[in-house]
C-alpha positions in Angstrom: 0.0 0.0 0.0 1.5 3.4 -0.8 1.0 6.4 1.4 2.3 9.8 1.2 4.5 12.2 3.8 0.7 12.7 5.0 0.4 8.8 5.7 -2.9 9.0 3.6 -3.3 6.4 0.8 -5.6 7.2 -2.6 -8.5 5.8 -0.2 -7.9 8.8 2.0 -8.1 11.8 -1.1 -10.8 9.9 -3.0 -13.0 10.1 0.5 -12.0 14.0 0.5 -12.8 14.6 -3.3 -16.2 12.7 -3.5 -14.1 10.2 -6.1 -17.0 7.1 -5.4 -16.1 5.7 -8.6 -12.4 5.5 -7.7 -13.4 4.4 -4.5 -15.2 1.5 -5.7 -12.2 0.5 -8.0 -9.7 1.0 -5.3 -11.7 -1.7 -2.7 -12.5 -3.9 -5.5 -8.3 -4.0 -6.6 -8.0 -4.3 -3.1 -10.0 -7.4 -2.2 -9.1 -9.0 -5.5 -5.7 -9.2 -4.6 -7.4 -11.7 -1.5 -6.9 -8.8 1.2 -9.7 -7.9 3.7 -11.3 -4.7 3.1 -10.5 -3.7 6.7 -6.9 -3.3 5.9 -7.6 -0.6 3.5 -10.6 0.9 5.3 -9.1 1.5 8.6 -5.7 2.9 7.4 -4.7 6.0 9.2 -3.2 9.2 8.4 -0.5 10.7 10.4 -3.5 12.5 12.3 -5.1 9.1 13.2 -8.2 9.8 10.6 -9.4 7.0 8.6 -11.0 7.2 5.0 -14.5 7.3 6.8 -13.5 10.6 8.7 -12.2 12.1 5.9 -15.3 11.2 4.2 -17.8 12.6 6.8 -15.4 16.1 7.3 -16.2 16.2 3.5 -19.6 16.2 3.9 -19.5 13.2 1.1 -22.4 11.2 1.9 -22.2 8.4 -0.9 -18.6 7.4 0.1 -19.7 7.4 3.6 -22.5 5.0 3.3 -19.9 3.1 0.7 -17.6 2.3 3.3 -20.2 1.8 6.1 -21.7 -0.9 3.8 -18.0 -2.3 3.2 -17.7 -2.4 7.0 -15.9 0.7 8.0 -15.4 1.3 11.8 -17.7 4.2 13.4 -15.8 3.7 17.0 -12.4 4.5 15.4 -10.9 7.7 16.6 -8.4 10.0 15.7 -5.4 10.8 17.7 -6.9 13.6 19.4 -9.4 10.7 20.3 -12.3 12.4 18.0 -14.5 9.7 16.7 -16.2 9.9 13.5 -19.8 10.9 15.4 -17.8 14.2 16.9 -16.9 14.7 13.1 -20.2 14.2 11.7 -22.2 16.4 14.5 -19.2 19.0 13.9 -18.7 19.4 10.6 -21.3 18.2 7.9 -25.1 17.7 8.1 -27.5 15.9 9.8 -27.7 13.3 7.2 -24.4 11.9 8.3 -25.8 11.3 11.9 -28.3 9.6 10.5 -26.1 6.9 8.5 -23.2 6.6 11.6 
């Protein structure tokens, strides 16, 4: 898996840049290659967030109920110990509540 200075893989930016298409592609490469999904979902950036965090500070609701579907952990937390619920009630709409 290749990550930048950042520690964020493609997962991460797609999550940021409402890239759902690449995101599908991306887990689908992934669990071809016999990997579990989890290994990809619950990487975390140099700031502890996941591709789900990212997502829901991005207010990009299809990619966060994509990786909720794929099994993405809600009860992660950052390493300011922010889970994605703080980010959701913080940052984007009610909507994203509603899925987490």
């Amino acid at each position: 898996m290749t990550v930048d200075q950042q520690g964020r893989t493609a997962l991460h930016y797609c999550a940021t840049n409402h890239q759902t298409q690449v995101v599908d592609l991306l887990l689908e490469h992934w669990l071809q290659t016999g990997q579990e999904a989890g290994g990809l979902l619950e990487r975390r950036d140099c700031d502890g967030l996941t591709a789900l965090a990212l997502a829901v500070i991005a207010g990009n609701h299809d990619i966060v109920k994509h990786l909720l579907m794929m099994g993405a952990d809600v009860s992660c937390h950052d390493n300011q110990q922010h889970t994605v619920m703080h980010f959701a009630t913080g940052y984007t709409s009610h909507f994203a509540v509603f899925l987490l």
